[in-house]
N, C-alpha and C positions, 0 to 999 in steps of 0.2 A: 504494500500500500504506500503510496504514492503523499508525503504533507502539503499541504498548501501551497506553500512556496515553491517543491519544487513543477506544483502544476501550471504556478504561474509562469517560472522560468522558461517551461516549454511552449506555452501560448505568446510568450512577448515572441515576437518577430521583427526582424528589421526592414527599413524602410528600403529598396531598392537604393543604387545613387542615382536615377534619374530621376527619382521624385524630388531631393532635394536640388540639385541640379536646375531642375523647372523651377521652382520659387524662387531661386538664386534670380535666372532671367527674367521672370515677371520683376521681382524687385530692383532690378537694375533696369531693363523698359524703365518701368513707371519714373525712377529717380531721374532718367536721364528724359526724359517726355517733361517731367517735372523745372529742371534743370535749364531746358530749351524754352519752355515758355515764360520762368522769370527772368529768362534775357531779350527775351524779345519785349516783356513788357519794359521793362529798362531801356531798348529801344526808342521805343514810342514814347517814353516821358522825355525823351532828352532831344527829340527831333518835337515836340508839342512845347516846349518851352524854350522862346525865344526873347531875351531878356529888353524889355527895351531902353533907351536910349537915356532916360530920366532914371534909371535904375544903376548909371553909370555915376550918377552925381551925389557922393554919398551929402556934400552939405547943401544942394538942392533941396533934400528929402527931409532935413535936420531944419530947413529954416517951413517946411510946411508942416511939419509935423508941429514946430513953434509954433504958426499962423492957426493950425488947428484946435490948436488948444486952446487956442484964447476966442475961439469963435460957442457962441450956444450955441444950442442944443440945433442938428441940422435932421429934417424930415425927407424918407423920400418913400414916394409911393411906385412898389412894384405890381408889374403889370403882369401876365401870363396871356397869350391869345390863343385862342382856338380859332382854326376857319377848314370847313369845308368845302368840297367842291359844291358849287353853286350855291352859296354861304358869303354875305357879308364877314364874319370875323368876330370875335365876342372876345370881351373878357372874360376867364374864368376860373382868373384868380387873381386876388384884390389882397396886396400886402403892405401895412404903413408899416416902415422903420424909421425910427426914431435913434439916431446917435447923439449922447451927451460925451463930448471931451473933457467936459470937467469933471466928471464923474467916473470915466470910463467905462460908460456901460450903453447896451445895446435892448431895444424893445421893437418887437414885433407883432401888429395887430393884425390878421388877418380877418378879412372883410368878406362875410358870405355875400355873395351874386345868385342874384333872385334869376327865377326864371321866365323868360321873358315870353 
């Protein structure tokens, strides 16, 4: 009669080496799939960002950001449009922002659009 163990002994069996071999390459695929496309999105952010020309002036930006600061509170109202085909165009989305430079701080009202 045969203990426990050693009936376990005889049930474990091993894994062929092509089994581990395949996850090997699925897991290099994917790293390298992986790999390719955070460089191409690095790509795209470096050829999408084109500095401009006021961004060259660092006491340009030092004397507006002074002028800003001493300005109140400035409003502006964003727009969003919608138009379809054979459609005048509608707003359909209504945003007041509100910047305080004296305060540093930022408010946003957004404004339901009734239906027309």
């Amino acid at each position: 009669m045969q203990t426990r163990m050693e009936k376990r002994k005889q049930k474990k069996r091993k894994w062929p080496w092509w089994v581990g071999g395949f996850f090997l390459a699925v897991i290099l695929l994917v790293g390298g799939y992986a790999l390719y496309m955070w460089d191409q999105v690095g790509d795209t952010l470096e050829t999408m960002h084109n500095p401009l020309a006021r961004d060259e002036h660092p006491e340009r930006q030092k004397e507006l950001d002074k002028r800003f600061k001493e300005t109140d509170a400035i409003n502006i109202l964003l727009l969003g449009v919608d138009e379809r085909p054979g459609d005048r165009g509608r707003s359909d989305t209504m945003i007041l922002m509100s910047l305080n430079p004296k305060t540093d701080s930022m408010a946003m009202l957004s404004i339901p659009a009734t239906l027309m």
